[in-house]
C-alpha beads as a LAMMPS data file, in Angstrom:
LAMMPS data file: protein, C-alpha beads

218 atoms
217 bonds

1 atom types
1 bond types

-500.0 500.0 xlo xhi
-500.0 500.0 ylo yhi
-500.0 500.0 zlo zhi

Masses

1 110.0

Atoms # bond

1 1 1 -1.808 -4.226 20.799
2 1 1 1.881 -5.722 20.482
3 1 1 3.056 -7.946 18.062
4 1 1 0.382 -9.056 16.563
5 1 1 -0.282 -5.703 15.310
6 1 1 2.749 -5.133 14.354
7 1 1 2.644 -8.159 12.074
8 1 1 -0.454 -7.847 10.992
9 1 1 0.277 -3.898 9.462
10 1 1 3.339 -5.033 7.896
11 1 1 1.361 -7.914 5.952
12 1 1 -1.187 -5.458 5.040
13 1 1 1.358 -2.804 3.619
14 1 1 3.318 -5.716 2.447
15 1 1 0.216 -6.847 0.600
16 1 1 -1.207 -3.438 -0.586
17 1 1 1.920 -2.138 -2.141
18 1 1 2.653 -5.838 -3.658
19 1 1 6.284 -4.969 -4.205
20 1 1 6.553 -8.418 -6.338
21 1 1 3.852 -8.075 -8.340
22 1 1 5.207 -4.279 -9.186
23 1 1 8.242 -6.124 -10.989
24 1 1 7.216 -6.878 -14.690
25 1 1 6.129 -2.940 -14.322
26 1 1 10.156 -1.567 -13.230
27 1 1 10.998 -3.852 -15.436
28 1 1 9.083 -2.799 -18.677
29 1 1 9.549 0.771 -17.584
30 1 1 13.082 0.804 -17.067
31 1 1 13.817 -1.367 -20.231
32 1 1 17.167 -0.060 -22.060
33 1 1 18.193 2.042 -18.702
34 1 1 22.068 1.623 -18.045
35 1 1 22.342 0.065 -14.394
36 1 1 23.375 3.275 -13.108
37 1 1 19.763 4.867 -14.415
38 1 1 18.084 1.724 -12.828
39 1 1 19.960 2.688 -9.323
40 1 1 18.725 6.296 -9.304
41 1 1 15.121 5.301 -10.110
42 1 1 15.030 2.436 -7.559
43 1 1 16.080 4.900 -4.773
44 1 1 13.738 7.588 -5.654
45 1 1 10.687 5.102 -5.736
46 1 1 11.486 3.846 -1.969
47 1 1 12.359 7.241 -0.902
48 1 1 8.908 8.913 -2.422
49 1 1 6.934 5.844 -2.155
50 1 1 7.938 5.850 1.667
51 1 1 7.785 9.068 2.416
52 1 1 4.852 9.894 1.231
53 1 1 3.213 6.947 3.274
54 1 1 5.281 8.212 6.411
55 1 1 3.631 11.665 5.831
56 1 1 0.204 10.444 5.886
57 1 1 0.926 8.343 8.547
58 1 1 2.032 11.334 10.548
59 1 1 -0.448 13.731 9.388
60 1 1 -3.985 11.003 9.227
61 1 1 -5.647 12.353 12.255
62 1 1 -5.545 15.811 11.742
63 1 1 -6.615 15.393 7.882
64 1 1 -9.534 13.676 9.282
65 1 1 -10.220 16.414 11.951
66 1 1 -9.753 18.800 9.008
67 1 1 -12.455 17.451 7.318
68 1 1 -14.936 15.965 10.035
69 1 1 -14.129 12.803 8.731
70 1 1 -14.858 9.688 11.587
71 1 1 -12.615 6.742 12.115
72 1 1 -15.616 4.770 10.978
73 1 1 -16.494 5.902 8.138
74 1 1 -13.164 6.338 6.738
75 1 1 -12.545 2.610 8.051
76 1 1 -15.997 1.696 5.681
77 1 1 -14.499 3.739 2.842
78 1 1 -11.524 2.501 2.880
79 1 1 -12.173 -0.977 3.019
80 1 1 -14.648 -0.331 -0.008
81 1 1 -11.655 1.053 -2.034
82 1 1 -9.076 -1.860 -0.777
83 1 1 -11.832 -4.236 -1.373
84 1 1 -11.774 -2.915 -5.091
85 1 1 -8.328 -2.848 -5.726
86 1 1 -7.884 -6.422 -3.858
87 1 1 -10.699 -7.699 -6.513
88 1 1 -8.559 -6.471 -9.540
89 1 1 -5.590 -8.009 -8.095
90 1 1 -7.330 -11.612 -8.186
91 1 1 -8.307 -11.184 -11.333
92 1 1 -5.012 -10.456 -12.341
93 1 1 -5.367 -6.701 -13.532
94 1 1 -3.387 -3.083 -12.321
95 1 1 -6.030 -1.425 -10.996
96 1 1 -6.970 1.956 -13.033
97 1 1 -6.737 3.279 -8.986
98 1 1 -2.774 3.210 -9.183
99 1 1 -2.247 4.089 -12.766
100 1 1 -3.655 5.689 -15.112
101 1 1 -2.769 6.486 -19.123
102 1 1 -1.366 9.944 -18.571
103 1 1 0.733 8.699 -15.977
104 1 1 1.982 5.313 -18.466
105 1 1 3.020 8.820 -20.825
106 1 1 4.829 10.187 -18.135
107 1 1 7.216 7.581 -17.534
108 1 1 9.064 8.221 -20.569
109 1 1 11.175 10.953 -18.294
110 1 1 13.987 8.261 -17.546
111 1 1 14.260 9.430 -13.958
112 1 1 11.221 10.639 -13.050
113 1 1 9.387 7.459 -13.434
114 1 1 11.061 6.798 -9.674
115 1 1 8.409 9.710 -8.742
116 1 1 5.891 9.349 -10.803
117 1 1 4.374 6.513 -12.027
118 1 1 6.566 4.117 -9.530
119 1 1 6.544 5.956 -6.219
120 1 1 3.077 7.805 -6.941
121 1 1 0.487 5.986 -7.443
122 1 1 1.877 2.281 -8.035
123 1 1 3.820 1.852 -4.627
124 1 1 1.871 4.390 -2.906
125 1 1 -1.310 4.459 -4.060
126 1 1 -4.345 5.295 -2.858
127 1 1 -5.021 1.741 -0.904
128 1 1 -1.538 2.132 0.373
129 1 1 -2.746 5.618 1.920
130 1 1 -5.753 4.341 3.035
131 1 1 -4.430 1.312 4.885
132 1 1 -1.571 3.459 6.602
133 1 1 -4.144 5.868 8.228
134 1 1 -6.672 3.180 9.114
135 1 1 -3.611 1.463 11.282
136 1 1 -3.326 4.741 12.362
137 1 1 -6.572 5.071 13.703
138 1 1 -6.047 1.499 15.502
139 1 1 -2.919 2.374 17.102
140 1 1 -4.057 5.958 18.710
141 1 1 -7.058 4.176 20.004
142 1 1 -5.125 1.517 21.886
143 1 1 -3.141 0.990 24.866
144 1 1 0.374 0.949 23.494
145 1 1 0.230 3.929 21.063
146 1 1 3.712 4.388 20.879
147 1 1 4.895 0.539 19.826
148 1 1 1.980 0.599 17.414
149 1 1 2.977 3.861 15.855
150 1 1 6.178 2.690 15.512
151 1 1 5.449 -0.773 14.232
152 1 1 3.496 0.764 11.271
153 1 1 6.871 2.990 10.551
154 1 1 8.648 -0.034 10.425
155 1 1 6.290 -2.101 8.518
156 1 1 6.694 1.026 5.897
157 1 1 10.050 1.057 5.931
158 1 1 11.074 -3.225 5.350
159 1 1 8.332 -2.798 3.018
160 1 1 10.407 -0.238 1.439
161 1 1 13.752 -1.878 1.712
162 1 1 12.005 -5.482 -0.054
163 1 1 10.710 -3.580 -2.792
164 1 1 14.421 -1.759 -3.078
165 1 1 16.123 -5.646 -3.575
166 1 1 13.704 -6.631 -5.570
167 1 1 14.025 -3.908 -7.951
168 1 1 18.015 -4.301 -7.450
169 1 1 17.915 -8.071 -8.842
170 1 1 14.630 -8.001 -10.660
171 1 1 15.815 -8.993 -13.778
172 1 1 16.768 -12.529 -12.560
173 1 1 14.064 -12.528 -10.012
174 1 1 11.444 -11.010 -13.155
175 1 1 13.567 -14.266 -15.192
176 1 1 12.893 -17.095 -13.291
177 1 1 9.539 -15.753 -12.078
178 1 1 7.919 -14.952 -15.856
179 1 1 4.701 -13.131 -16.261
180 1 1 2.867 -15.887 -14.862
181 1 1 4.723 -16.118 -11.612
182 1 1 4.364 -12.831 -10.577
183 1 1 0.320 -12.991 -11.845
184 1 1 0.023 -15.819 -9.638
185 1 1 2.001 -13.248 -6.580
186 1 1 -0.287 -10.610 -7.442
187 1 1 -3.894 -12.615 -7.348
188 1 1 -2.486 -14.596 -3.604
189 1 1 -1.890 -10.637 -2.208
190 1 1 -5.217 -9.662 -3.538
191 1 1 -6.946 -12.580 -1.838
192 1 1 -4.746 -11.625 1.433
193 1 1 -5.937 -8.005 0.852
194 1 1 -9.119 -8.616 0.393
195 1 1 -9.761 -10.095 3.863
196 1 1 -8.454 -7.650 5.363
197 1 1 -10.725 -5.234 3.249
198 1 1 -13.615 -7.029 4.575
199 1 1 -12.220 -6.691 8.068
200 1 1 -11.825 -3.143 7.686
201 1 1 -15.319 -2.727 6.551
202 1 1 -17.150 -4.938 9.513
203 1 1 -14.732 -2.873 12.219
204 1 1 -16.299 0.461 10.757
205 1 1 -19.757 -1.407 10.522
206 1 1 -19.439 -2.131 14.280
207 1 1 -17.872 1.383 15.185
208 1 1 -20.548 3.383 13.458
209 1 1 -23.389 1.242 14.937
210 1 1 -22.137 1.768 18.277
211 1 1 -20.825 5.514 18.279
212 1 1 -24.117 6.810 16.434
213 1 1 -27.087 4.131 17.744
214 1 1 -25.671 3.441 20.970
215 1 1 -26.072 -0.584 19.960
216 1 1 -23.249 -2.712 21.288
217 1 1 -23.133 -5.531 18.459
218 1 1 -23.027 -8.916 19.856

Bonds

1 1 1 2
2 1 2 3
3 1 3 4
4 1 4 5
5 1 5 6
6 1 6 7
7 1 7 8
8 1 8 9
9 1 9 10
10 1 10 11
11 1 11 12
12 1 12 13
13 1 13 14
14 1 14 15
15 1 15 16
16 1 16 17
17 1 17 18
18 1 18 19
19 1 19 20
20 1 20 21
21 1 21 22
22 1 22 23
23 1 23 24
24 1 24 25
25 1 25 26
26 1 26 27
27 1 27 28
28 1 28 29
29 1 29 30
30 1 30 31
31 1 31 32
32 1 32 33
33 1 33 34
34 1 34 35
35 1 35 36
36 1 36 37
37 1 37 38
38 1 38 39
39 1 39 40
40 1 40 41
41 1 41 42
42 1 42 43
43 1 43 44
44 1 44 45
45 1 45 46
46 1 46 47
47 1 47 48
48 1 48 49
49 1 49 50
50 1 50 51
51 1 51 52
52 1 52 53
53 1 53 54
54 1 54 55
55 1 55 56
56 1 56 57
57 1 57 58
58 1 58 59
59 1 59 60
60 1 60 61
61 1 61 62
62 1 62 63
63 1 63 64
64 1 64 65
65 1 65 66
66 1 66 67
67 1 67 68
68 1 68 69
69 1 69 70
70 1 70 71
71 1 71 72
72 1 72 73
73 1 73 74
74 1 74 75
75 1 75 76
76 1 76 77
77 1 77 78
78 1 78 79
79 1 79 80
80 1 80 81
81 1 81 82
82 1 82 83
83 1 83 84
84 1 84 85
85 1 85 86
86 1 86 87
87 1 87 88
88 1 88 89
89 1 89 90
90 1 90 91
91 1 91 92
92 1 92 93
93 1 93 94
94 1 94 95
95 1 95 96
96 1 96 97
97 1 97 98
98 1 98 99
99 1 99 100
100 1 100 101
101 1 101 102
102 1 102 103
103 1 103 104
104 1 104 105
105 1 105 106
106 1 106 107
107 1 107 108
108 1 108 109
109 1 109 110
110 1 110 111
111 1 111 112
112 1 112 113
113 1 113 114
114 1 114 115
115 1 115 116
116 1 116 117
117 1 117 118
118 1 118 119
119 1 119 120
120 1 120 121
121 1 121 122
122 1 122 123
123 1 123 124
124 1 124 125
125 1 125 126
126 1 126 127
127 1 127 128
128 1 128 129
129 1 129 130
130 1 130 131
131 1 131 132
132 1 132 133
133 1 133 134
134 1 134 135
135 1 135 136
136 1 136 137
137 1 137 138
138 1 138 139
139 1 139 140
140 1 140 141
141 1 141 142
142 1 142 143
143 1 143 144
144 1 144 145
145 1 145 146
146 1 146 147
147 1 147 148
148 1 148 149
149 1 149 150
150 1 150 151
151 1 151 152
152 1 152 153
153 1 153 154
154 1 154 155
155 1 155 156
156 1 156 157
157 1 157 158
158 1 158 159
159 1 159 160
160 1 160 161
161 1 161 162
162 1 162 163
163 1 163 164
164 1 164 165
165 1 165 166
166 1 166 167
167 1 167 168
168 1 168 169
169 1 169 170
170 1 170 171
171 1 171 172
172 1 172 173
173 1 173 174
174 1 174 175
175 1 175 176
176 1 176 177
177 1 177 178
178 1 178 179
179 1 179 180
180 1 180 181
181 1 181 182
182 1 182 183
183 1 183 184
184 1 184 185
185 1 185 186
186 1 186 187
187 1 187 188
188 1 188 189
189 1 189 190
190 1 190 191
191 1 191 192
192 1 192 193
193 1 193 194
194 1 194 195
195 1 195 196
196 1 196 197
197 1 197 198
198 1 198 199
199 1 199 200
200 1 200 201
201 1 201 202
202 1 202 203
203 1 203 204
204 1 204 205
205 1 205 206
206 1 206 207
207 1 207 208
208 1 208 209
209 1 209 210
210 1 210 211
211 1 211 212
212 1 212 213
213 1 213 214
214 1 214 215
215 1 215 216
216 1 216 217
217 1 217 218
């Protein structure tokens, strides 16, 4: 599929993770850590957050064979549950999808908040999952598996490396942007994700009329 591909999986795990938006979250979460405590939580966030993406980008196909789960349907699912979150994001709320109250009470571990409620579930969350194993499923079925695979690895990992910078200098970027700036982030990645929820959802639509009724849509 090539570059286009390439660039359009980084946008969507760019958009789904919403490494900007997560800001005023590090930010209240880590308020009163020394810088040193704010290092060490950065790095485990990326390093969990990524590698737990990586893992289910590795391991997508065989869940799904585990479970007689079809491309299709998960494609359908998915987009229903991207679809959500993206709707949350536009109206300017965390989705209850990526965090929930027990997890807000967890984060008063000072280091562990890198694991959980950072890495798991607000940088890789469920529609993070989701969207890794769907481009998954596109890149097996094409022509160029192996530039596709690896494009999705690398749309993980400068996903990963933004949100690291960000969270280096987010108190001057969480300064000059204000609560309102990154609400205003957070509602244009929604939109962006929503599309590509939709586009999710008609590519299952089409796959599951043509695998099970043998209809080719127009």
């Amino acid at each position: 599929m090539g570059l286009e591909f390439a660039l359009t999986a980084f946008a969507s795990i760019f958009a789904i993770v919403n490494p900007l938006g997560n800001i005023p979250v590090f930010v209240a979460i880590t308020e009163g850590y020394t810088p040193e405590q704010k290092r060490r939580v950065r790095n485990k966030t990326c390093l969990v957050a990524g590698g737990i993406l990586i893992v289910f980008a590795l391991l997508g196909n065989y869940i799904f064979e585990l479970y007689g789960i079809t491309i299709p349907a998960f494609k359908i699912a998915g987009g229903i549950l991207l679809f959500s979150i993206a709707f949350s994001m536009v109206r300017g709320q965390l989705s209850r999808t990526k965090m929930t109250e027990a997890e807000h009470e967890e984060a008063a571990e000072k280091e562990e908040v890198g694991v959980v409620p950072l890495g798991i579930p607000l940088f890789a969350g469920p529609g993070a999952i989701t969207t890794v194993m769907i481009y998954v499923s596109y890149a097996t079925a094409g022509d160029s598996v192996g530039f596709d695979l690896l494009a999705i690895f690398a749309g993980i990992f400068f996903t990963m490396i933004i949100s690291l910078l960000l969270m280096k200098y987010s108190d001057p970027v969480f300064a000059k942007m204000g609560k309102s700036g990154a609400a205003a982030f957070t509602r244009i990645m929604g939109l962006l994700l929503a599309a590509i929820a939709v586009e999710f959802m008609l590519s299952g639509g089409f796959s599951a009329i043509e695998e099970f009724w043998h209809i080719r849509p127009l």
